[in-house]
C-alpha positions in Angstrom: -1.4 30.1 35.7 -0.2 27.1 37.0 -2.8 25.2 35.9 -2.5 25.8 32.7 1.1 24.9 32.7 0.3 21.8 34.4 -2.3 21.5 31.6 0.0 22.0 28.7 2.9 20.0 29.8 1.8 17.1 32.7 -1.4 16.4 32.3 -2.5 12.7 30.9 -4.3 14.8 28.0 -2.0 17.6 27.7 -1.7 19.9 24.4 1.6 17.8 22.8 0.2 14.4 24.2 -2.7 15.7 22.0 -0.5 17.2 19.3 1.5 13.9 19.0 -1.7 11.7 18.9 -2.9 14.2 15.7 0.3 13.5 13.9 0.4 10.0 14.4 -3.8 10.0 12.8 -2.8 11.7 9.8 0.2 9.0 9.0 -2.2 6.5 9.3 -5.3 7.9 7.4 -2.4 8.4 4.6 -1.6 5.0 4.7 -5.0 3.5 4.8 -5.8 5.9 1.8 -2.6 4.4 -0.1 -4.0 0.7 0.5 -7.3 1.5 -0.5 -5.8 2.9 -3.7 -4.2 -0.5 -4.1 -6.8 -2.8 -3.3 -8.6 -1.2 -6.3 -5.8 -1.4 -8.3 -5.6 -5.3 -7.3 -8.9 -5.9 -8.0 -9.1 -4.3 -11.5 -6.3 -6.6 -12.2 -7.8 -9.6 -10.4 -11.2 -8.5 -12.9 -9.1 -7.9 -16.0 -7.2 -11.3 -15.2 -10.5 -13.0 -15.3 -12.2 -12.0 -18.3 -9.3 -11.8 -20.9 -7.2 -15.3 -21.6 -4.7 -13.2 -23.4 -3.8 -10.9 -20.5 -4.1 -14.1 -18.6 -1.1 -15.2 -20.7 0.8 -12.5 -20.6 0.8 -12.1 -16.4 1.6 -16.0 -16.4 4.8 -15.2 -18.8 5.6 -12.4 -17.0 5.5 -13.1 -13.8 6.0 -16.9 -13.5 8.0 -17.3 -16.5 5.6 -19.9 -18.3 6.4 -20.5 -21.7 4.6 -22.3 -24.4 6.5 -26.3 -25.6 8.0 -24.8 -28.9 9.3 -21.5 -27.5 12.5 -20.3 -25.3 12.8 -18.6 -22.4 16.0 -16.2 -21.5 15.9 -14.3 -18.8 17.7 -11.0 -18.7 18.8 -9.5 -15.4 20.2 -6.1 -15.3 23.2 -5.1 -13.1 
């Protein structure tokens, strides 16, 4: 008996030492599943931003706020 207490509670690898070290594995498989989902995402952007001028365009006005010589520019920010 008390070596299973001692085996549950003390020990270096003891059942919630264990139990802890599970929890913490699934956080981080979660996480490295949520980058890999947006590493994908980059890249089919980085792919799309490559092969088509006009979306090109449009992430370079978005984003950087590019604008051609005969055109305006007003930014809008919402409160």
């Amino acid at each position: 008996m008390a070596f299973v207490i001692w085996w549950i509670f003390f020990d270096q690898e003891s059942l919630i030492v264990q139990y802890d070290l599970a929890k913490i594995k699934l956080g981080l498989e979660s996480q490295k599943d949520y980058y890999e989902e947006e590493i994908y995402k980059d890249e089919q952007s980085i792919e799309t931003l490559q092969n088509d001028t006009l979306e090109l365009e449009k992430y370079a006005r978005e984003k950087y706020l590019m604008k051609k010589d005969n055109e305006d520019v007003y930014v809008i920010v919402r409160e």
